[in-house]
C-alpha positions as CSV (number, residue, x, y, z in Angstrom):
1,X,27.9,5.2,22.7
2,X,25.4,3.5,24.8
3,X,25.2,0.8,22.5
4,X,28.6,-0.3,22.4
5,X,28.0,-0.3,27.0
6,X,25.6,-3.2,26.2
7,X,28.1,-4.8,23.8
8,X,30.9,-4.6,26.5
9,X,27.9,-6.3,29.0
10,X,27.5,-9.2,26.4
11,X,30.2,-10.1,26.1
12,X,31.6,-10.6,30.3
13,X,31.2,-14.0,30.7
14,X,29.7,-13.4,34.4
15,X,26.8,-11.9,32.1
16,X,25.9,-15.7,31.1
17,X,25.3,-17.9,33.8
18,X,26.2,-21.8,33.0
19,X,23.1,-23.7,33.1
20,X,23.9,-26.6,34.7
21,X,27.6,-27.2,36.1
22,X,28.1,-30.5,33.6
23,X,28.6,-28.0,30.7
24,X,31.9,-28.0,29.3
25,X,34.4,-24.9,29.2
26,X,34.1,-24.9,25.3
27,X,30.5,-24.9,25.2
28,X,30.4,-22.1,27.5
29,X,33.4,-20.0,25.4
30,X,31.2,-20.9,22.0
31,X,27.7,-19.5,23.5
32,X,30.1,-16.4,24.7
33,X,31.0,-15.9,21.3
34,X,27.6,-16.4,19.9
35,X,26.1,-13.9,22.1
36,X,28.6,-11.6,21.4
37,X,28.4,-12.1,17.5
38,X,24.9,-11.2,18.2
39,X,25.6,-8.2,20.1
40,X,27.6,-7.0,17.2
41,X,24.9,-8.2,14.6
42,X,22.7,-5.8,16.5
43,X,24.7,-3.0,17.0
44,X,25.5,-2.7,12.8
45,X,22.4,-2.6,12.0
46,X,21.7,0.1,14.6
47,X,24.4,2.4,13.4
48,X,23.2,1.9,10.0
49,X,19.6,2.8,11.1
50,X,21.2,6.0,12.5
51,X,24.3,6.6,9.6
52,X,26.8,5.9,12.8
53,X,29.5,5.0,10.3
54,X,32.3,4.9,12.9
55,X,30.2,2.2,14.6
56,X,29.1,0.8,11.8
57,X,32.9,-0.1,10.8
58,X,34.1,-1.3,14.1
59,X,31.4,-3.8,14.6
60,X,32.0,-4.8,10.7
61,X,35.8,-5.4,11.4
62,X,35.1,-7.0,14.7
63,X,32.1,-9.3,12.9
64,X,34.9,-9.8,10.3
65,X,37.7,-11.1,13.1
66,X,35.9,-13.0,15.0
67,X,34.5,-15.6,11.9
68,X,36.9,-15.1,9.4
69,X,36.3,-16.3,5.7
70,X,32.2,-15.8,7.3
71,X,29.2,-13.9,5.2
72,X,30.2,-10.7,7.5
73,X,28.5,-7.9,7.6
74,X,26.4,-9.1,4.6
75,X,25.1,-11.7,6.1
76,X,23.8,-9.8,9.0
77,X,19.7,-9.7,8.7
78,X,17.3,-7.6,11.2
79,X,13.9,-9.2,12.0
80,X,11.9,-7.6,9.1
81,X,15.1,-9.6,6.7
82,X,16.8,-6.5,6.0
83,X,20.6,-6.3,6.3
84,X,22.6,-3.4,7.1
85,X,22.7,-2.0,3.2
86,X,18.7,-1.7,2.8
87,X,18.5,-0.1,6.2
88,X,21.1,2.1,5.4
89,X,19.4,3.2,2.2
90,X,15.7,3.3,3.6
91,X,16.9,5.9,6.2
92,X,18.9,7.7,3.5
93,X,22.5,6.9,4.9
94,X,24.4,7.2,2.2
95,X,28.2,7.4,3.6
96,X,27.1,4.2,5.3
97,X,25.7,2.3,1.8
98,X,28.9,3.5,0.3
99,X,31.6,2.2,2.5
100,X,28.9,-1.1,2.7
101,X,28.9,-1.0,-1.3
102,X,32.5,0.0,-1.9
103,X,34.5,-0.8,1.7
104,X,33.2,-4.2,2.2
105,X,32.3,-5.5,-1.5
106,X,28.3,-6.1,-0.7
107,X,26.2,-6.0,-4.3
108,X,24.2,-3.2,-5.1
109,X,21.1,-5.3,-5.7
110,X,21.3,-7.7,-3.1
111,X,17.9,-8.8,-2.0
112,X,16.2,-9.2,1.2
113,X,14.5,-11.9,3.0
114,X,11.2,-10.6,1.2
115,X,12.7,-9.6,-2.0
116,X,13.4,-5.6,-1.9
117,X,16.8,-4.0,-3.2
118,X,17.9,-1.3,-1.5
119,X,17.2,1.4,-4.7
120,X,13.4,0.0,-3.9
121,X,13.5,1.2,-0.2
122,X,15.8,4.4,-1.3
123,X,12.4,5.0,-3.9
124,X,10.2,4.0,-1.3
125,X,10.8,6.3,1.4
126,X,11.7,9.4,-1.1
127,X,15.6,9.3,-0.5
128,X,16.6,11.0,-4.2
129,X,20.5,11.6,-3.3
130,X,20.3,7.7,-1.8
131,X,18.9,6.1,-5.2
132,X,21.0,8.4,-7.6
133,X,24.0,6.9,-5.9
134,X,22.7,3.5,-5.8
135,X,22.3,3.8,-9.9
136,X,25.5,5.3,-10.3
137,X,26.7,2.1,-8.9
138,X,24.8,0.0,-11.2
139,X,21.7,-0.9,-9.0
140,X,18.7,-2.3,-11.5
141,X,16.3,0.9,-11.9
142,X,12.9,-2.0,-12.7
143,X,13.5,-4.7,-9.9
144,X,10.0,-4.7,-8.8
145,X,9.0,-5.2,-4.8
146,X,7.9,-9.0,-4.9
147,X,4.8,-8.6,-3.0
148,X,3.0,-6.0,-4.3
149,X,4.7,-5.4,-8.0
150,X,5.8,-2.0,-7.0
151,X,8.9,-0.9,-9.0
152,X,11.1,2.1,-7.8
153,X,9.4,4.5,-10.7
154,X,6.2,4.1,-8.8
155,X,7.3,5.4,-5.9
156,X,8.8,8.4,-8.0
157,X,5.6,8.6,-8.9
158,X,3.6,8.0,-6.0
159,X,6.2,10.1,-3.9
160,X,5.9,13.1,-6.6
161,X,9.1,12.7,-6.7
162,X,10.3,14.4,-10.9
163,X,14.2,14.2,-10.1
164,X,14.0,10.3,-9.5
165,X,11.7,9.9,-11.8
166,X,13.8,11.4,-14.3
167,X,17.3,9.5,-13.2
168,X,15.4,6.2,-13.3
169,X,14.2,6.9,-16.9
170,X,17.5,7.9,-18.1
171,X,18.9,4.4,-16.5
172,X,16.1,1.9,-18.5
173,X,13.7,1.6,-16.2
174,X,10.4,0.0,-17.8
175,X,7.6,3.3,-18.0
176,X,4.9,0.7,-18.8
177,X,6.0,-2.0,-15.6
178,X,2.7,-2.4,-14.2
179,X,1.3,-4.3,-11.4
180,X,-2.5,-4.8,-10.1
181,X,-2.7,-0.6,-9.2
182,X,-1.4,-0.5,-12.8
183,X,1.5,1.3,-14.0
184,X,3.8,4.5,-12.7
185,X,1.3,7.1,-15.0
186,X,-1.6,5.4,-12.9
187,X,0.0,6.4,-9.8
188,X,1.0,10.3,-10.7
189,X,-2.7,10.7,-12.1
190,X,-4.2,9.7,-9.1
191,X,-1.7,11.2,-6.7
192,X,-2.0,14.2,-8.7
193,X,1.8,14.9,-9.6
194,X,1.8,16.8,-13.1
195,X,5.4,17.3,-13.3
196,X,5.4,13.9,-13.2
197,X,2.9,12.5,-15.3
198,X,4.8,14.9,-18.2
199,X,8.0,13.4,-17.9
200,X,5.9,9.5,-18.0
201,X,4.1,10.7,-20.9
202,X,7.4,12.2,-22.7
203,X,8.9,8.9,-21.9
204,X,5.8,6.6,-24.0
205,X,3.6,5.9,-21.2
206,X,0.5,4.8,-22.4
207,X,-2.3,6.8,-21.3
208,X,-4.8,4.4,-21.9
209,X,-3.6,1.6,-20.6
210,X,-6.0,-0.1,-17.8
211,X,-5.3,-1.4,-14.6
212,X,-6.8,-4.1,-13.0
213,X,-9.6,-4.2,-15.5
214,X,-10.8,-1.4,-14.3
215,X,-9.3,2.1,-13.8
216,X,-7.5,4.0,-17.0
217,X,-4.4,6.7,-16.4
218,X,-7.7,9.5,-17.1
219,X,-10.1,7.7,-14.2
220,X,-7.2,8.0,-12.0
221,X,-6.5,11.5,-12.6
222,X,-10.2,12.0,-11.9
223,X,-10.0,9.7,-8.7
224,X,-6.9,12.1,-7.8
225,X,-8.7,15.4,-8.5
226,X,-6.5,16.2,-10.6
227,X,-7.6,18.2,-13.6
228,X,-4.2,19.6,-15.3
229,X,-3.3,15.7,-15.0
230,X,-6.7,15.1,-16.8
231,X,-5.6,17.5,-19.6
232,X,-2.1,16.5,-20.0
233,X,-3.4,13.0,-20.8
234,X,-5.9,14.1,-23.2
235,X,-3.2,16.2,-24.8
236,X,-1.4,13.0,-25.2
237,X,-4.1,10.6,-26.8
238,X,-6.2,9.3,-23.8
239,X,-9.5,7.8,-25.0
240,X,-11.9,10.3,-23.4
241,X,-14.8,7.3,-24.0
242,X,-12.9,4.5,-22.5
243,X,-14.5,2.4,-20.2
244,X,-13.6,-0.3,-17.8
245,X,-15.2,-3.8,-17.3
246,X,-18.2,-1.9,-15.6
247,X,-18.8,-0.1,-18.7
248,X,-18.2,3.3,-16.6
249,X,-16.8,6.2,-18.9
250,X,-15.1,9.1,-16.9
251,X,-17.6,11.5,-17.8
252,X,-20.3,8.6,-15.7
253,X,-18.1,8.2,-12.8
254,X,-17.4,12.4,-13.1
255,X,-21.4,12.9,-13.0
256,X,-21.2,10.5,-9.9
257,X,-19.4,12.9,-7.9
258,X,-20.1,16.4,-6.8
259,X,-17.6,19.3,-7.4
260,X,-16.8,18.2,-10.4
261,X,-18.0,20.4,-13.2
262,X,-14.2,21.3,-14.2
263,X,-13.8,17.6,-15.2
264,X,-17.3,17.6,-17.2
265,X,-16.4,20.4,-19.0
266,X,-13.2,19.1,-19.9
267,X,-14.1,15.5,-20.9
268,X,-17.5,17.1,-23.0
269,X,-14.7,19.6,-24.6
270,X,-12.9,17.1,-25.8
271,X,-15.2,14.5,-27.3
272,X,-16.9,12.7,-24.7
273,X,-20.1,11.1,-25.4
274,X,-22.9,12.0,-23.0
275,X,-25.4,9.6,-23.9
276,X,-23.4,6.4,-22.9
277,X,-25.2,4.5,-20.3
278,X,-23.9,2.8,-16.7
279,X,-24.4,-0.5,-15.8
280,X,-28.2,0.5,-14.3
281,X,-28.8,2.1,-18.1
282,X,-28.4,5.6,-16.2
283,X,-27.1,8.4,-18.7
284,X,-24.8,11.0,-16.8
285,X,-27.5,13.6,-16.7
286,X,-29.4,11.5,-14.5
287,X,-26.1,10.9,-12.3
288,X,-26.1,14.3,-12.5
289,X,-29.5,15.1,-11.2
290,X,-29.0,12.5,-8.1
291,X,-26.7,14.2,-7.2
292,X,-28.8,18.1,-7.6
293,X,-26.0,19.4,-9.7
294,X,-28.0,22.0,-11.3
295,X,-25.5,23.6,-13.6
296,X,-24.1,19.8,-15.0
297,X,-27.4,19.1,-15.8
298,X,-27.8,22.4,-17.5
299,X,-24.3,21.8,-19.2
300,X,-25.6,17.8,-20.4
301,X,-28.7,18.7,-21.3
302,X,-27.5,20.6,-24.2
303,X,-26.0,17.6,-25.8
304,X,-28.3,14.3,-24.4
305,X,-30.5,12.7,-26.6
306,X,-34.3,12.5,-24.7
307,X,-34.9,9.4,-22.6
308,X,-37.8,8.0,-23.4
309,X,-38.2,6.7,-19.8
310,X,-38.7,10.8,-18.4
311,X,-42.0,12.7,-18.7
312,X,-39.9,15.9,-18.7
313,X,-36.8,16.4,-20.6
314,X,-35.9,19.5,-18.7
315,X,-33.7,20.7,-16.1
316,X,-36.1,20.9,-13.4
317,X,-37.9,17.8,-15.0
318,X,-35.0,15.7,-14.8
319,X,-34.6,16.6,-11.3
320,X,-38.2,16.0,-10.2
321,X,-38.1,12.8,-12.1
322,X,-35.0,10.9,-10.3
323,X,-36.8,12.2,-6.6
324,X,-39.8,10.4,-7.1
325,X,-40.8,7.7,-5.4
326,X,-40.9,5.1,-8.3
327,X,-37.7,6.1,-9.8
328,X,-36.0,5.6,-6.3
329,X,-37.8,2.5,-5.7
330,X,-36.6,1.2,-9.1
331,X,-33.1,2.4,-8.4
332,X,-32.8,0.6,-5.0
333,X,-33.8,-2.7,-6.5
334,X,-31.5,-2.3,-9.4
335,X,-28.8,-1.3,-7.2
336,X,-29.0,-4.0,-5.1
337,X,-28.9,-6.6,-7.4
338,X,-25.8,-5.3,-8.8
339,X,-24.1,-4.9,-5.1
340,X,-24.7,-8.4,-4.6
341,X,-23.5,-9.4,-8.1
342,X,-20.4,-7.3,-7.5
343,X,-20.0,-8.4,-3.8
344,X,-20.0,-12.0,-5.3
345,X,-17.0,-11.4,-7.5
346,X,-15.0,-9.6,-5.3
347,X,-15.7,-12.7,-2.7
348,X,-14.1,-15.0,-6.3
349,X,-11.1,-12.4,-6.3
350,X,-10.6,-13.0,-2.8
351,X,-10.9,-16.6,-3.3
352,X,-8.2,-16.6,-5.9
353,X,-5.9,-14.1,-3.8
354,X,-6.4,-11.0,-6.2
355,X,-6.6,-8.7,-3.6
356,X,-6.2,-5.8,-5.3
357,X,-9.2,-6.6,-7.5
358,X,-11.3,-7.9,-4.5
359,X,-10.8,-4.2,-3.3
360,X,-11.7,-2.5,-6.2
361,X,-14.8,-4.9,-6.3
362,X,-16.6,-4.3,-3.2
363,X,-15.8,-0.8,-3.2
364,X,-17.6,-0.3,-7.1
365,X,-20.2,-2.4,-4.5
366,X,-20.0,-0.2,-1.8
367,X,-21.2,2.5,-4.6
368,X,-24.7,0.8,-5.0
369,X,-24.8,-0.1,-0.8
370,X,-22.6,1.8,1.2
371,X,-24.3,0.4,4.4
372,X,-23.5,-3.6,4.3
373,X,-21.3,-4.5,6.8
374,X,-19.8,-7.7,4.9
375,X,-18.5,-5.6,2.4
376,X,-16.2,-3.1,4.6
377,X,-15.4,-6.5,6.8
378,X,-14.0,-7.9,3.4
379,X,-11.8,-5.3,2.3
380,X,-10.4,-4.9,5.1
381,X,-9.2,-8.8,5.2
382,X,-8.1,-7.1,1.6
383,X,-5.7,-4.6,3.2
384,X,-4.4,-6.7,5.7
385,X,-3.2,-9.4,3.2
386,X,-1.5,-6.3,1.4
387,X,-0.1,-4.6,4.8
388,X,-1.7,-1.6,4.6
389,X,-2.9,-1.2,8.4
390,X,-4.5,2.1,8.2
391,X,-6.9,0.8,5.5
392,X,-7.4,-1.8,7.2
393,X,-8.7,-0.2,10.3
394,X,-10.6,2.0,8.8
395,X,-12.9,-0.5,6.7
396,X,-13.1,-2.6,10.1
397,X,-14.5,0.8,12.0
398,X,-17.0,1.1,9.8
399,X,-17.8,-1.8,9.7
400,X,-18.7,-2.1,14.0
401,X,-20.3,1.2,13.5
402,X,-22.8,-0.2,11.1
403,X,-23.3,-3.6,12.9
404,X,-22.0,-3.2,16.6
405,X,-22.8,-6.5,17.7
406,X,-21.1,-8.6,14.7
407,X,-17.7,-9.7,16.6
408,X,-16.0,-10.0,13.3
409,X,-16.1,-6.0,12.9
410,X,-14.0,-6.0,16.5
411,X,-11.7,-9.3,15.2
412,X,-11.1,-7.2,11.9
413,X,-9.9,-3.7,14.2
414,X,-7.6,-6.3,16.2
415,X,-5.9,-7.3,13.1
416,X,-5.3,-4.2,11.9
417,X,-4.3,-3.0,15.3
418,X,-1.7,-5.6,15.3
419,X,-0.2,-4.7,12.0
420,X,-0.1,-1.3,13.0
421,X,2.0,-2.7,16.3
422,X,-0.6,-1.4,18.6
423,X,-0.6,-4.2,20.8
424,X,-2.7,-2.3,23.6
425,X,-5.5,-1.7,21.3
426,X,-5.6,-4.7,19.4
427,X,-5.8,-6.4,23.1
428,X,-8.8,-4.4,23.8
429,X,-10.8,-5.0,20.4
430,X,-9.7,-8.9,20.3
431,X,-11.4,-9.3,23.6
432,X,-14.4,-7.2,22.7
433,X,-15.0,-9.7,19.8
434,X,-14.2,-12.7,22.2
435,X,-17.0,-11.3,24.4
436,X,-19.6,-11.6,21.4
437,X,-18.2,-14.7,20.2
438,X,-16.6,-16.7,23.7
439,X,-16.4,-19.7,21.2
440,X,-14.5,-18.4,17.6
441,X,-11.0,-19.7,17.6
442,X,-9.5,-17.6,15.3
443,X,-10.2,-14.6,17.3
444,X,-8.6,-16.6,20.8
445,X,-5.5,-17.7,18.6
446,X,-5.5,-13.8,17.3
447,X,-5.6,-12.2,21.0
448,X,-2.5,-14.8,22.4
449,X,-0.6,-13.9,19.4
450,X,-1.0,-10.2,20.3
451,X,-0.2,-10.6,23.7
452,X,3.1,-13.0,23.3
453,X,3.8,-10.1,20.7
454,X,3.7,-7.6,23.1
455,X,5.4,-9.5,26.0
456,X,8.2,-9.6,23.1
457,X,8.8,-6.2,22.6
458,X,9.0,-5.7,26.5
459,X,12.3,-8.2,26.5
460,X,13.6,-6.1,23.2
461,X,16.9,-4.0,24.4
462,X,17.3,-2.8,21.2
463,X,15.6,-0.1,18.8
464,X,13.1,-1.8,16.1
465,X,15.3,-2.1,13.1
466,X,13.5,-1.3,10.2
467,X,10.1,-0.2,11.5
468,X,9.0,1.8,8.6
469,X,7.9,-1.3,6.9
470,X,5.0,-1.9,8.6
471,X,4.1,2.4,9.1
472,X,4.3,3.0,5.1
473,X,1.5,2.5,4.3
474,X,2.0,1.6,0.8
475,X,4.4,-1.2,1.5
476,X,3.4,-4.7,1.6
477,X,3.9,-7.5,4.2
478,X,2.3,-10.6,3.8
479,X,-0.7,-11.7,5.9
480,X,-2.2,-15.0,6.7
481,X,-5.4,-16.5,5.9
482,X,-7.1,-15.2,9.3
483,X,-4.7,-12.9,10.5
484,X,-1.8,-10.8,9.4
485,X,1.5,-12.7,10.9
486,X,3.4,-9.5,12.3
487,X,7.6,-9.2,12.0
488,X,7.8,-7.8,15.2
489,X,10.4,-5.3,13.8
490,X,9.2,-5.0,10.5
């Protein structure tokens, strides 16, 4: 293999120059042997990137040779902290996890630099025949992801993923493990995984339980447009009138939306009440009427109680009503009082690193001003400190589209450029936002820590081990306080 051309390269001493001629023979034998341990560090965790089991083995003996008694091929670590085992099982190579697990005595569970087992990175990048043979050798089916609380049933269940789902159930794993997105039935709801959601529910998931404050299993299902989901947990107890910190019910937040008369229908069906307020003291036929859906407000009006507040309780009444001037006048004030009273606390979540709820507050924010630039430039800081590039970028697009001139907007893109790896790009925004701002230092620390990235990967001879990391995007890395620090192969 080409790989093992490069090892034989390494390893020539004509390959290593001496430094200066006043360096002794066994200094120059120990840095031939370091390099060469390196080479064959490199090369493992290649083959176990690609399932090359045959070179996998020989660079394990070799590794083993040449330190005897040493941590081996155990103790080998790529730049992202993952050894050859939680490569091996986040690429789905199971022949090589096996003779890791069984041929060279590594534990099942053994951790990363940043915490993950190698069942979590089986879960996480929907390798089924990986994780059911990781559990049949003992692996922990709840070990959570340190970062982000993510434990290998919520990627079953963000994946859609029932066969995992089911083999980690039957091994103990925890249905009600939550974290700040909330628990595994939270996940299926929203991702709209039925199958899924069943075998949670079968297994005592609670369908009321509420994430973050904020979102129940049934919100999520609604989030997820997912309506059989929406049924299944009202077949198995879900509060139909349960409401987050905002006071939102899912019938309000379903009369918020278009296209969703299914839901309304559903949630009316089965108890919900239509005459409880939002936080503005809107009832959902007035949510309803915002948004012109005729027939809800033809459905609501049957079981609303008469505002007081509207000259014409009727269909075409209502609708004239929340079109006038004065009722859009008073909405705009009310609404941006509570933007600013939301934007506020999702600064304090920042503040106190709850990201996740910092997220979810400026975007309930972004629902009463979708046209501030601060709050898309906040989340996005959000999504970098999680990892989640994509986001990221997206919020920080937005966010120069609105305001153009803010250098900020560019300095968020850059950022998110650079967790994505696009070092070309995030080049180009960084020195966008210098151009508006010659003077920020964050943004002139941000553009040479892109570039000496870049100039990195240039010297790199090897393949990035481990790259999915920083592509999924529901993984986490950690991020600094003004800018994501990037594993350059992670």
């Amino acid at each position: 293999m080409r790989i093992s051309v490069c090892i034989r390269i390494f390893v020539l001493p004509c390959a290593f120059p001496l430094l200066n001629q006043g360096v002794a023979v066994a200094d120059e034998r120990e840095e031939v042997r370091r390099r060469y341990h390196y080479c064959c560090a490199g090369a493992l965790l290649h083959a176990a990137v690609l399932g090359d089991l045959r070179l996998l083995a020989r660079m394990a003996a070799e590794m083993n040779a040449a330190a005897p008694g040493g941590a081996g091929a155990g103790g080998v670590r790529s730049r992202c902290g993952r050894g050859a085992l939680h490569l091996a099982a986040a690429n789905g190579r199971t022949q090589v996890c096996r003779f890791l697990l069984e041929g060279c005595g590594l534990p099942v569970d053994a951790l990363s630099t940043s915490g993950e087992t190698p069942l979590l990175l089986a879960a996480t990048f929907g390798h089924t025949a990986m994780a059911a043979y990781l559990l049949e050798r003992g692996a922990d089916p709840s070990t959570p992801d340190p970062d982000g609380g993510d434990t290998p049933l919520h990627w079953a269940a963000y994946n859609g993923d029932l066969e995992l789902a089911k083999l980690l159930l039957s091994r103990g794993a925890d249905v009600g493990a939550a974290n700040a997105r909330g628990t595994a039935l939270h996940v299926a709801t929203a991702r709209g995984h039925p199958a899924v959601v069943s075998v949670l529910l079968d297994h005592g998931a609670d369908p009321n339980k509420i994430a973050n404050c904020v979102f129940t299993p049934l919100v999520s299902s609604l989030l997820g447009g997912s309506l059989e989901c929406m049924k299944l947990l009202i077949q198995a107890g879900a509060n139909v009138n349960g409401a987050g910190f905002n006071g939102a019910t899912p019938l309000l937040l379903a009369c918020s939306r278009p296209g969703t008369i299914g839901f309304i229908k559903c949630l009316l069906e089965s108890g919900a009440n239509p005459n409880i307020p939002d936080e503005l003291d809107r009832l959902p036929v007035e949510l309803a009427a915002i948004h012109a859906e005729q027939e809800v407000v033809e459905v609501l009006l049957l079981s609303t109680h008469c505002a007081p507040t509207f000259p014409d309780w009727s269909v075409g009444g209502i609708i004239g009503y929340v079109n006038s001037a004065a009722y859009k006048e008073w909405a705009r004030n009310a609404s941006c009082k509570r933007k600013d009273d939301l934007k506020l606390q999702g600064n304090s979540a920042f503040n106190s690193k709850n990201y996740d709820a910092a997220i979810l507050l400026y975007s309930l924010a972004m629902k009463f001003d979708n046209t501030d630039p601060m709050l898309y430039s906040n989340r996005s800081v959000c999504w970098l400190h999680l990892g989640i590039g994509d986001e990221a970028l997206s919020d920080a697009q937005i966010c120069s589209k609105i305001q153009p001139e803010w250098a900020k907007g560019y300095f968020r893109q850059g950022m998110a450029f650079f967790l994505l790896q696009d070092y070309a790009s995030a080049s180009e925004v960084l020195h966008r936002a210098l151009k508006l701002d010659p003077r920020n230092v964050a943004i002139t620390k941000a553009l040479r820590d892109v570039l000496e990235a870049a100039n990195l990967r240039k010297e790199e001879s090897s393949a990035a081990f481990g790259r999915q990391k920083s592509q999924k995007k529901r993984n986490r890395s950690r991020a600094g306080d003004e800018h994501t620090q990037i594993l350059i192969h992670g």
